[in-house]
TORNU-789559 format. One record per residue (C-alpha): residue in three letters; chain; x, z, y. Coordinates in nm, 4 decimals, always signed. Layout:
<recs>
{aa=ala; ch=A; c1=X; c3=Z; c2=Y} $
...
</recs>
This chain:
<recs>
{aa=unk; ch=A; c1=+0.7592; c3=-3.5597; c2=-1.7423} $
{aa=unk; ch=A; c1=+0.9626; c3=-3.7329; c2=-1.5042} $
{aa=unk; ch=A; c1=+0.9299; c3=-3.4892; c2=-1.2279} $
{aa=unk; ch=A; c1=+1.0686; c3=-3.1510; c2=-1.4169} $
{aa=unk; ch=A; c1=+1.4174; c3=-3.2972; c2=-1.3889} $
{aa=unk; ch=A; c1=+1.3551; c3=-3.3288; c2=-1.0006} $
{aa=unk; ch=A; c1=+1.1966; c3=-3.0031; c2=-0.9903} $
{aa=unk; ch=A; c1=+1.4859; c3=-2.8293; c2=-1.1941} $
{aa=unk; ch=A; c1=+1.7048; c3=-2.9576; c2=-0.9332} $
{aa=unk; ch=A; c1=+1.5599; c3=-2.7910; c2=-0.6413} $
{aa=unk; ch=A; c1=+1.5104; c3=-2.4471; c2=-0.8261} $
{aa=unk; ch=A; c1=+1.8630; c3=-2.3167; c2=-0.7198} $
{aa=unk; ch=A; c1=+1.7593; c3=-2.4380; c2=-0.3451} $
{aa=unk; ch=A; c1=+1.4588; c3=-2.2189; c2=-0.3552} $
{aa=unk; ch=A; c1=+1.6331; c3=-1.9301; c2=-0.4916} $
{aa=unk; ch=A; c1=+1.8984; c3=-1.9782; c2=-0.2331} $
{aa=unk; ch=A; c1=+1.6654; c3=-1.9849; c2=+0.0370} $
{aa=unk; ch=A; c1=+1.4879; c3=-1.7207; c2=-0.1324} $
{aa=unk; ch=A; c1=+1.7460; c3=-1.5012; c2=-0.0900} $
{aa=unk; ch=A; c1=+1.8006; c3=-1.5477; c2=+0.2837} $
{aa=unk; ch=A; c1=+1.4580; c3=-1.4920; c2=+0.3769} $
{aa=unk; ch=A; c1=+1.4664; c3=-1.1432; c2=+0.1804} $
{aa=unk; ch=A; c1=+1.7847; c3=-1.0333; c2=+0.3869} $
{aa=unk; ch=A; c1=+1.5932; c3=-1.1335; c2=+0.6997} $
{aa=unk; ch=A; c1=+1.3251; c3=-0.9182; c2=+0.6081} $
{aa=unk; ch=A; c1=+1.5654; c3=-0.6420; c2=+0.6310} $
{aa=unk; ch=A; c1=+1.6573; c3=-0.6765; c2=+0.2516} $
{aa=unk; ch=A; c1=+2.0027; c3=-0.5701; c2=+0.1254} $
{aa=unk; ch=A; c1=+2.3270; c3=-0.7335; c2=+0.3302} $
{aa=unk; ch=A; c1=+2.6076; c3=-0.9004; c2=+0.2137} $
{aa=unk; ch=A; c1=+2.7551; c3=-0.7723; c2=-0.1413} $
{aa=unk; ch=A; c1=+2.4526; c3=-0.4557; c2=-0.1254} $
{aa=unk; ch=A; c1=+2.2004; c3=-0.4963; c2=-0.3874} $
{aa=unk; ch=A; c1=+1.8501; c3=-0.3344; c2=-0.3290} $
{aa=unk; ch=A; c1=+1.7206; c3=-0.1151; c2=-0.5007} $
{aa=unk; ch=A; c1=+1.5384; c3=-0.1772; c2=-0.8514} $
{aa=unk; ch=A; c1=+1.1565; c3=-0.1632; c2=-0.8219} $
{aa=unk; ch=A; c1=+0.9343; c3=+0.0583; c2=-1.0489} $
{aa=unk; ch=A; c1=+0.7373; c3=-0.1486; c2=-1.3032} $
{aa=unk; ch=A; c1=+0.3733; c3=-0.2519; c2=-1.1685} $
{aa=unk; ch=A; c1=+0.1082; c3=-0.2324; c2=-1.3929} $
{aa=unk; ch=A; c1=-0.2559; c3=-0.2541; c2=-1.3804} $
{aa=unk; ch=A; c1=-0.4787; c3=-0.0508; c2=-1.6020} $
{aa=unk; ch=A; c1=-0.6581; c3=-0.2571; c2=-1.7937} $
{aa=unk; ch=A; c1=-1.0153; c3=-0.0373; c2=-1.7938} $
{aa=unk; ch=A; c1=-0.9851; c3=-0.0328; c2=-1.4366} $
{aa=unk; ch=A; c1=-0.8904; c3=-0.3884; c2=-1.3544} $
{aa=unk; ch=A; c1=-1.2900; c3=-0.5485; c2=-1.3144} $
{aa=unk; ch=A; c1=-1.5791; c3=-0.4221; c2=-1.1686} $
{aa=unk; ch=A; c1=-1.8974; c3=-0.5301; c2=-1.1204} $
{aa=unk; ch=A; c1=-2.1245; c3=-0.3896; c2=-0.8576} $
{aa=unk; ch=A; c1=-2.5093; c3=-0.3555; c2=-0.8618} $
{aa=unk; ch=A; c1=-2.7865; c3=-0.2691; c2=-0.6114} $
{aa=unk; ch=A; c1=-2.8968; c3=-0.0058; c2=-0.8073} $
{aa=unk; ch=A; c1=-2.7401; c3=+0.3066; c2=-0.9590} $
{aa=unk; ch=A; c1=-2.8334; c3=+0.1730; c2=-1.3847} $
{aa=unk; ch=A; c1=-2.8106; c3=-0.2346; c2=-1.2639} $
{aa=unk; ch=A; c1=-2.7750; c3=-0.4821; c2=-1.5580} $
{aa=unk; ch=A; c1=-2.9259; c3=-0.7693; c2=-1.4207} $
{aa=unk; ch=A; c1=-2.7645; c3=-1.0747; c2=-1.2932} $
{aa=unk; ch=A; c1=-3.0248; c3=-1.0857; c2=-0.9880} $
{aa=unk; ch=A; c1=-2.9123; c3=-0.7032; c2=-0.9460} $
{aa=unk; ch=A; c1=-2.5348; c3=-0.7612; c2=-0.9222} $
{aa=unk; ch=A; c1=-2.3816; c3=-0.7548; c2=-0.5785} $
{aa=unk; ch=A; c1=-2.0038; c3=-0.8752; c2=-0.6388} $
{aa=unk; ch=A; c1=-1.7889; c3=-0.8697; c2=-0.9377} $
{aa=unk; ch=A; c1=-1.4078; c3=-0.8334; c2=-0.9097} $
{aa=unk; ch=A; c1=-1.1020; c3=-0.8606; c2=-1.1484} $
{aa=unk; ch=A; c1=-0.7843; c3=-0.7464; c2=-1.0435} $
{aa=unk; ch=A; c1=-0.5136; c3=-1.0011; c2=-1.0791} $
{aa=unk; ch=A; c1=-0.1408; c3=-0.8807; c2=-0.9415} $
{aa=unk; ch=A; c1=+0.0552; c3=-0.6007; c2=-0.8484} $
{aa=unk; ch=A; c1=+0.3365; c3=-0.6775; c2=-0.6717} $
{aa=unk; ch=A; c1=+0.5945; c3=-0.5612; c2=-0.3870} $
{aa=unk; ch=A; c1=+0.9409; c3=-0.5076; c2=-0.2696} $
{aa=unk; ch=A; c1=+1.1551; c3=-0.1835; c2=-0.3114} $
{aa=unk; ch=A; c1=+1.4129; c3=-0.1068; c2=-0.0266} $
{aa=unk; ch=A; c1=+1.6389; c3=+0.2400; c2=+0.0890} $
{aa=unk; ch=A; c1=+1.4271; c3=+0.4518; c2=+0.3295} $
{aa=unk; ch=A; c1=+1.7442; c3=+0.4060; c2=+0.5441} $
{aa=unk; ch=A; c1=+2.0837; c3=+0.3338; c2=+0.4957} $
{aa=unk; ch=A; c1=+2.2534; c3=+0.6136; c2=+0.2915} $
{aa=unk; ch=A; c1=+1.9498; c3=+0.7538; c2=+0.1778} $
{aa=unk; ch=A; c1=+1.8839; c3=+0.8491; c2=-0.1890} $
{aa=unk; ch=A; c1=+1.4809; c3=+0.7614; c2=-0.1337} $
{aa=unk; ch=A; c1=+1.3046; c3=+0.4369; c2=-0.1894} $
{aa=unk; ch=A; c1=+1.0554; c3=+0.3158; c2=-0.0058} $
{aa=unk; ch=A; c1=+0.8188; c3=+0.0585; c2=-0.1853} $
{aa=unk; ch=A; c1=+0.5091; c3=-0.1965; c2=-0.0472} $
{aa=unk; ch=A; c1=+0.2811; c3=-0.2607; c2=-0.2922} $
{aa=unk; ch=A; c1=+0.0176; c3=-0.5394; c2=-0.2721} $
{aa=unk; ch=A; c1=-0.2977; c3=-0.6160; c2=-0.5275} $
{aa=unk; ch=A; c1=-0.4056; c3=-0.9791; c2=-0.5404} $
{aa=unk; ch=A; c1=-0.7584; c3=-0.9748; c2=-0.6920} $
{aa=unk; ch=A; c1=-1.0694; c3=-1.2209; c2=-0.7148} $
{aa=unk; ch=A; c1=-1.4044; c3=-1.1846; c2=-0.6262} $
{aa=unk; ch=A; c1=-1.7505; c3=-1.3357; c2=-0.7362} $
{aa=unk; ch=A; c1=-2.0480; c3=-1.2546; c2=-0.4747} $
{aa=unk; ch=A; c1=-2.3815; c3=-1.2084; c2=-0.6741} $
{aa=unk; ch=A; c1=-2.7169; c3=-1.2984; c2=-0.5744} $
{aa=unk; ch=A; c1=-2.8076; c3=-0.9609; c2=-0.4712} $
{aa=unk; ch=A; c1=-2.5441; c3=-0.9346; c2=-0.2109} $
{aa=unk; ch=A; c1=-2.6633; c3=-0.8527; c2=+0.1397} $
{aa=unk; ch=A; c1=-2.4451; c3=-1.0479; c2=+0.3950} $
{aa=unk; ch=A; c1=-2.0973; c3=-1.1712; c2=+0.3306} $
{aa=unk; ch=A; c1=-1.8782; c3=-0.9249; c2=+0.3695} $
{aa=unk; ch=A; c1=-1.7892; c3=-0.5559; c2=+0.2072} $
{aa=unk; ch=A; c1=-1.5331; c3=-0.3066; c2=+0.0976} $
{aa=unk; ch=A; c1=-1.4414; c3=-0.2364; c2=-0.2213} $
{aa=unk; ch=A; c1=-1.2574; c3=+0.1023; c2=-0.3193} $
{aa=unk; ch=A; c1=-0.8945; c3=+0.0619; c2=-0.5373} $
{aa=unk; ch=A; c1=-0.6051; c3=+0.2602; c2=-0.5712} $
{aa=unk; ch=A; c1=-0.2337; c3=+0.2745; c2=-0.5864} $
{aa=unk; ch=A; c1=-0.0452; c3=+0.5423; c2=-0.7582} $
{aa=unk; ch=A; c1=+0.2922; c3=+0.6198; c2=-0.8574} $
{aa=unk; ch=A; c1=+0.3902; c3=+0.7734; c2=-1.1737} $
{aa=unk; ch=A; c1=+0.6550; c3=+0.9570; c2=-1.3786} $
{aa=unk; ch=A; c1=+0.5766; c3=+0.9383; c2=-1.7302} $
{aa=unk; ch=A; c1=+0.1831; c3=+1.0940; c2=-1.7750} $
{aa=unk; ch=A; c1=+0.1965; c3=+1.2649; c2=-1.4109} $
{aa=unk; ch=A; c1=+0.0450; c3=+1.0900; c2=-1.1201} $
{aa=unk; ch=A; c1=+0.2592; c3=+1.1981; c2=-0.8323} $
{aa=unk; ch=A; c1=+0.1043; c3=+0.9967; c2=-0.5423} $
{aa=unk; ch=A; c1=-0.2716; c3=+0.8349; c2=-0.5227} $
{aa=unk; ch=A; c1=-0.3725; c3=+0.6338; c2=-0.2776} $
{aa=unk; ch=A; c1=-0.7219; c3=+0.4844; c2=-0.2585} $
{aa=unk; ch=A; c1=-0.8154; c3=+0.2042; c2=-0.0262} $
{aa=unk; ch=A; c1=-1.0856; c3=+0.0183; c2=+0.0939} $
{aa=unk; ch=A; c1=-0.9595; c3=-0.3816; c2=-0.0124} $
{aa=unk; ch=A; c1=-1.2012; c3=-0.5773; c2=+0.2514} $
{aa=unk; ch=A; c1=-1.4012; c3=-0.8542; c2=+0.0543} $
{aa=unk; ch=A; c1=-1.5304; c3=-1.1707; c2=+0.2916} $
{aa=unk; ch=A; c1=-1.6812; c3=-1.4903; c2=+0.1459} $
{aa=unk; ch=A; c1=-1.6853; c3=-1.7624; c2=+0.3659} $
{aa=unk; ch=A; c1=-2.0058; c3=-1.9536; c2=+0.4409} $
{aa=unk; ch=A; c1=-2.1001; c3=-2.1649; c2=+0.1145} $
{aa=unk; ch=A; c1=-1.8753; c3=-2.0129; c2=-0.0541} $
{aa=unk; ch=A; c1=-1.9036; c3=-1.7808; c2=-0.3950} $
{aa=unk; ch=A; c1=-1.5981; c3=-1.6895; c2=-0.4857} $
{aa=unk; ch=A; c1=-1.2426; c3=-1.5760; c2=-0.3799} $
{aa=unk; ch=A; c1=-0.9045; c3=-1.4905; c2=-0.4021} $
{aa=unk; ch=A; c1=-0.7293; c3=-1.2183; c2=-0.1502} $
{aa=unk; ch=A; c1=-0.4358; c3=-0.9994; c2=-0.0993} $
{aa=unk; ch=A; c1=-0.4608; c3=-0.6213; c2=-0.0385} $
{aa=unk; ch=A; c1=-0.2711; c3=-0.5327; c2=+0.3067} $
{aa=unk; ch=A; c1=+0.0716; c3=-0.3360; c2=+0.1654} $
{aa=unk; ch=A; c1=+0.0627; c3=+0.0383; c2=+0.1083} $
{aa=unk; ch=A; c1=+0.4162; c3=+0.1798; c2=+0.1369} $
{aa=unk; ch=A; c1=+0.5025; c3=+0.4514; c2=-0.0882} $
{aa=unk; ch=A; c1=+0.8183; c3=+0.6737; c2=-0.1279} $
{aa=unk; ch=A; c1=+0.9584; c3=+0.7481; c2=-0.4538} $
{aa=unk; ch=A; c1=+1.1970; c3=+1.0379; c2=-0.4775} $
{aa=unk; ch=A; c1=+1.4663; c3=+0.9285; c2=-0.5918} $
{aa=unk; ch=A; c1=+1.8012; c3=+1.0536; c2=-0.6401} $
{aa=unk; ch=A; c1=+2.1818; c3=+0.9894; c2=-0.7965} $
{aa=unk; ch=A; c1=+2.0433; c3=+1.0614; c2=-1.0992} $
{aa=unk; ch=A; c1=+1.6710; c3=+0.9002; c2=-1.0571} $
{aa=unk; ch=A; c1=+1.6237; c3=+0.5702; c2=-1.0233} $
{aa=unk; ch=A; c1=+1.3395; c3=+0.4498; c2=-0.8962} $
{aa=unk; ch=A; c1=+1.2876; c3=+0.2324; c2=-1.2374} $
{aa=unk; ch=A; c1=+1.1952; c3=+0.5859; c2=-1.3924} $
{aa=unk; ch=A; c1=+0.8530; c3=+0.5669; c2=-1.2039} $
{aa=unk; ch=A; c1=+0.5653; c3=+0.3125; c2=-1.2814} $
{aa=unk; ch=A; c1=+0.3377; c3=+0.2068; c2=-0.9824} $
{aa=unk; ch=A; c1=-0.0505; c3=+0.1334; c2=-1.1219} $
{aa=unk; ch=A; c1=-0.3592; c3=-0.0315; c2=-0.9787} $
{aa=unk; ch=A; c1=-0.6983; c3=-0.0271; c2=-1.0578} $
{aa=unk; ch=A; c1=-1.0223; c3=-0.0249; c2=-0.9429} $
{aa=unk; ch=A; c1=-1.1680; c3=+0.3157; c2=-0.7885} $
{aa=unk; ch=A; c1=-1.4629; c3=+0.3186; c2=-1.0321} $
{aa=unk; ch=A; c1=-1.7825; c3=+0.5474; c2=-1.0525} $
{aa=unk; ch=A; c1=-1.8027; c3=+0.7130; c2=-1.4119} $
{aa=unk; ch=A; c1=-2.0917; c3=+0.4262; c2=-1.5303} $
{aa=unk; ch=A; c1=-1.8876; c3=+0.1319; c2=-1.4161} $
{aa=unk; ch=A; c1=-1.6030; c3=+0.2520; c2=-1.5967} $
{aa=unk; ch=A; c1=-1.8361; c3=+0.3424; c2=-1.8879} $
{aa=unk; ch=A; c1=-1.9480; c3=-0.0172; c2=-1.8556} $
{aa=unk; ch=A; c1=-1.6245; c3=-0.1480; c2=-1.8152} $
{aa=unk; ch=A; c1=-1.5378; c3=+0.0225; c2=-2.1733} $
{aa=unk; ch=A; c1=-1.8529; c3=-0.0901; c2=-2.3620} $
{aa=unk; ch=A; c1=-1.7888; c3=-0.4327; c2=-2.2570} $
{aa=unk; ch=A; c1=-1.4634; c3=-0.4247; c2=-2.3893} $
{aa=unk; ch=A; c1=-1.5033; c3=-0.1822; c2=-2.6780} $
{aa=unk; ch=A; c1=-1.2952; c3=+0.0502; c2=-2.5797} $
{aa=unk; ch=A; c1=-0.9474; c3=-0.0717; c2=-2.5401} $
</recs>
């Protein structure tokens, strides 16, 4: 207990030097303020998957990896100075179990990032999030390289009108899976 009064002291520090190293990552200047971010979310049916060696798997010795997403985060900043568009980077943070059936140690797994406005997707992207275990090792935890997307904004738009989402790219029986694990939330 003794060391939350020490570590309440050095909490303005951080956020101090937190602040600096945004601005040198070409984050708002002196008395600008960047731009507000659109709210990540992950889906929740979409956020685990488990991979199988073959197509109606159920097996433990069958199951390849198994992966729940974790985080969505990022940084929103002006697609230049002036400009009424937003550019945002987006990173997933997920974890990964490798199963016995796995062949080798590393593989790809497909997820995607999409903005949206209300029920409309507007943008999709899907990408490959590169899975390694290391030798004797089982199970880990990685960061997605960042996708940049650009929200169009304007005067009257902010980009907190959008939501940005995340999820596993999932065939049609893992996400039937997925739900029937979970009864259907």
């Amino acid at each position: 207990m003794r060391l939350l009064p020490r570590l309440m002291l050095l909490l303005p520090i951080l956020v101090l030097g937190g602040c600096s190293w945004v601005q040198s990552l070409g984050g708002p200047g002196k008395n600008e303020f960047a731009p507000p971010c659109p709210r990540p979310t992950l889906v929740s049916d979409l956020a685990d998957i488990t991979r199988f060696n073959t197509p109606n798997g159920r097996d433990l010795t069958e199951m390849v990896v198994q992966g729940r997403l974790v985080g969505l985060g990022g940084e929103c900043k002006y697609k230049e100075s002036g400009s009424p568009l937003v550019e945002t980077t987006v990173t997933i943070v997920a974890e990964f179990q490798r199963g016995p059936a796995m062949q080798g140690r590393e593989m790809t797994v497909p997820v995607f990032i999409a903005v949206t406005e209300g029920d409309n997707v507007l943008d999709k992207r899907v990408i490959e999030f590169p899975v390694a275990f290391p030798p004797n090792v089982d199970h880990v935890a990685l960061q997605s390289q960042p996708v940049r997307l650009v929200l169009p904004t304007s005067k009257t738009k902010s980009p907190a009108a959008f939501s940005v989402i995340g999820g596993f790219q999932l065939t049609a029986a893992e996400l039937a899976s997925n739900r029937e694990r979970t009864g259907g939330r």
